[in-house]
C-alpha positions in Angstrom: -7.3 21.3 -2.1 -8.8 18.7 -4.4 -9.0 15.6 -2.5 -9.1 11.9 -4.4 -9.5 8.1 -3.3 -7.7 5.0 -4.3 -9.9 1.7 -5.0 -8.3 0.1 -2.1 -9.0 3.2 0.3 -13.1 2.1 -0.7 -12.8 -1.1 -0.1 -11.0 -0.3 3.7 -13.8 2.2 4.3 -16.3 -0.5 3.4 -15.3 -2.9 6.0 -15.4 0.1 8.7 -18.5 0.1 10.9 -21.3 2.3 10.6 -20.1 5.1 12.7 -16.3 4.1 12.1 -16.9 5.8 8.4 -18.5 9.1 10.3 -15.8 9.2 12.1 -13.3 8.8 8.9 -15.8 11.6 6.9 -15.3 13.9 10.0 -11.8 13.6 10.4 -11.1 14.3 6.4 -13.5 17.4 6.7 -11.6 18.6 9.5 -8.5 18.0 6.7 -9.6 19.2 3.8 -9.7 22.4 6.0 -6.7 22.4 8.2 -4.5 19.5 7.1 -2.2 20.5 10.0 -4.7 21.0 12.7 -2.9 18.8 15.9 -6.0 16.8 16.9 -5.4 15.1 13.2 -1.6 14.6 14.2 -0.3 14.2 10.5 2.7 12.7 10.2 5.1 11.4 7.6 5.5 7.4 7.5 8.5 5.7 7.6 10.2 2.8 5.2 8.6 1.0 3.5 6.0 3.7 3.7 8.1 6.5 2.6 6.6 9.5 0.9 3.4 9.1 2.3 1.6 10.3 5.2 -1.3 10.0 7.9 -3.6 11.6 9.6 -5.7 9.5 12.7 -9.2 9.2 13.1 -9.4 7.7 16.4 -5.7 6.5 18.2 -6.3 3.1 16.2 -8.0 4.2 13.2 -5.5 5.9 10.5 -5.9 6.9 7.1 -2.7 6.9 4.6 -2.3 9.8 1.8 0.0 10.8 -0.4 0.2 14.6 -1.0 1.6 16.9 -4.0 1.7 20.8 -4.2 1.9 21.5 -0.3 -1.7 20.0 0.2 -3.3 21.1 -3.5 -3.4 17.3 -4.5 -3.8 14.5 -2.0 -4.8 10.9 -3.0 -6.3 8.5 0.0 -4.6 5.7 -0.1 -5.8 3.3 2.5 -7.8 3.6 5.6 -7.7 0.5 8.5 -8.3 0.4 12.4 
């Protein structure tokens, strides 16, 4: 899996608290490698978010990806709590 970031996923993981972003590094380690383990509960979006996806770092801390390949490409889109 080769895992990329979008300019404004930075500038979301900038404005996350110190241990909010260990949390977020965690949780895309635990991704990159099971994308479907259940603790991340990754999950398809709905309009106007169609053909993306997201995984959760904490119940109110989610980070948005789009995927290509089953899982070979993903691209972090955004991450907010």
């Amino acid at each position: 899996m080769e895992i990329k970031y979008s300019q404004t996923y930075y500038q979301g993981y900038k404005l996350l608290s110190r241990s909010d972003r260990q949390l977020v590094n965690d949780t895309i380690n635990l991704f990159y490698h099971n994308p479907q383990d259940p603790v991340l509960e990754n999950h398809p979006l709905k309009k106007p978010m169609t053909g993306r996806r997201a995984i959760s770092a904490r119940d109110d801390l989610r980070i948005i990806f789009r995927e290509k390949g089953d899982y070979m490409e993903v691209l972090m889109l955004d991450v907010w709590d």
